[in-house]
N, C-alpha and C positions, 0 to 999 in steps of 0.2 A: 662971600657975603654971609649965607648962614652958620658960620664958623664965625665968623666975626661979631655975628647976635645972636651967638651962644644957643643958636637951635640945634647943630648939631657938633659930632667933639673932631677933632681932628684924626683920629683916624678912619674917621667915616668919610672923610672926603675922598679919599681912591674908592671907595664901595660906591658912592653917590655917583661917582664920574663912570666907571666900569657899567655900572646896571644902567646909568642912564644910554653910554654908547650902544649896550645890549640891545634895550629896547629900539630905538630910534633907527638902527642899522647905522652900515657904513658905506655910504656909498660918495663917488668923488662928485663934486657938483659941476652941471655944466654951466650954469651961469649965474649970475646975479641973486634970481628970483630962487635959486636950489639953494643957496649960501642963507640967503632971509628965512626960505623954510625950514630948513635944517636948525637954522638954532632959535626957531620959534618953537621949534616941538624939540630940540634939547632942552630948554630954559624950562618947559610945562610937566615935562620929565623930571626934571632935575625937580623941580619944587615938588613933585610929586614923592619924590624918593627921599629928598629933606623930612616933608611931613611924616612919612612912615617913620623914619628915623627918630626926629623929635618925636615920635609919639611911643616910641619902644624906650625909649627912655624917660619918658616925662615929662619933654618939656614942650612949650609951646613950638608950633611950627609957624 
């Protein structure tokens, strides 16, 4: 999606993806409620590492 509106360039999307796995850990989920949380705080990651990105280069985030 931020590739797609031009916040960030495409080879920033394996660095966005990497740093955000970084952060968040990896762990296997046991159920439902571990799957929702997991990518509630990859999603707030991931925007989080957009904005630094868009912001190293200029553009909005």
């Amino acid at each position: 999606e931020a590739f797609l509106e031009d916040r960030i360039r495409f080879p920033e999307m394996p660095e966005v993806v990497e740093r955000t796995m970084d952060r968040i850990g990896i762990a296997a989920p046991r159920d439902l409620t571990d799957v929702i949380s997991v990518d509630r705080a990859a999603r707030k990651v991931s925007a989080e590492e957009v904005a630094r990105c868009a912001q190293s280069i200029g553009k909005k985030s």
